[in-house]
N, C-alpha and C positions, 0 to 999 in steps of 0.2 A: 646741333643735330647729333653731336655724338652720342652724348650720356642717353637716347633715345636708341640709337644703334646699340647700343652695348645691353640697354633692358630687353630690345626685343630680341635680341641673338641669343640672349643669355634666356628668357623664356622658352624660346624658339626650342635651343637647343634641350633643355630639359624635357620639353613634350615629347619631341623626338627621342631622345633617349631611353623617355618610358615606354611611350608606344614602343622601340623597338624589343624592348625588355620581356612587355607582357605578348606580343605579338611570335616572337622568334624566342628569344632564348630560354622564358620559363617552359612553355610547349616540347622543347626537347626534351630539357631536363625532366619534367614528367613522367617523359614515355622513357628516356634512360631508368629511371626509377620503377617505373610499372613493368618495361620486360627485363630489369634485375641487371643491367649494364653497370658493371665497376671497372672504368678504363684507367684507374690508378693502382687495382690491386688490392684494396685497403681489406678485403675478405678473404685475404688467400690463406689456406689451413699449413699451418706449420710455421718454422723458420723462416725466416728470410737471410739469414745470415747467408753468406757469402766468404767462404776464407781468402786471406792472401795467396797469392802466388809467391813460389821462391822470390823471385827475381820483383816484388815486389817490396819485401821484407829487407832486403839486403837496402844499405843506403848510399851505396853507389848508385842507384836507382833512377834517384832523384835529382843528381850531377848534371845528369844531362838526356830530360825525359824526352827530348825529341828529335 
């Protein structure tokens, strides 16, 4: 009865994983997309650079960073 268990879970699981794909998480992604949501940044105008801090530069720093 195993290898029986193990096909149906493993189908099981795949249906569920799609339904929950197309049901929930394409649907958000969507509407992130249609009212212009970028929760990573990736459109931000300019630099992103960041300089170091003194006390970052120096390499006693790093001896003992906590």
């Amino acid at each position: 009865m195993e290898p029986a268990g193990h096909l149906l879970g493993s189908i099981n699981s795949r249906v569920l994983l799609t339904a929950m794909f197309v049901l929930v998480v394409a649907p958000i992604g969507a509407l992130g997309r249609l009212f212009g949501s970028d929760p990573l940044g990736r459109r931000a105008v300019g630099s992103l650079w960041l300089p170091f801090s003194k006390r970052a530069r120096d390499p006693k720093h790093y001896e003992r960073m906590f």
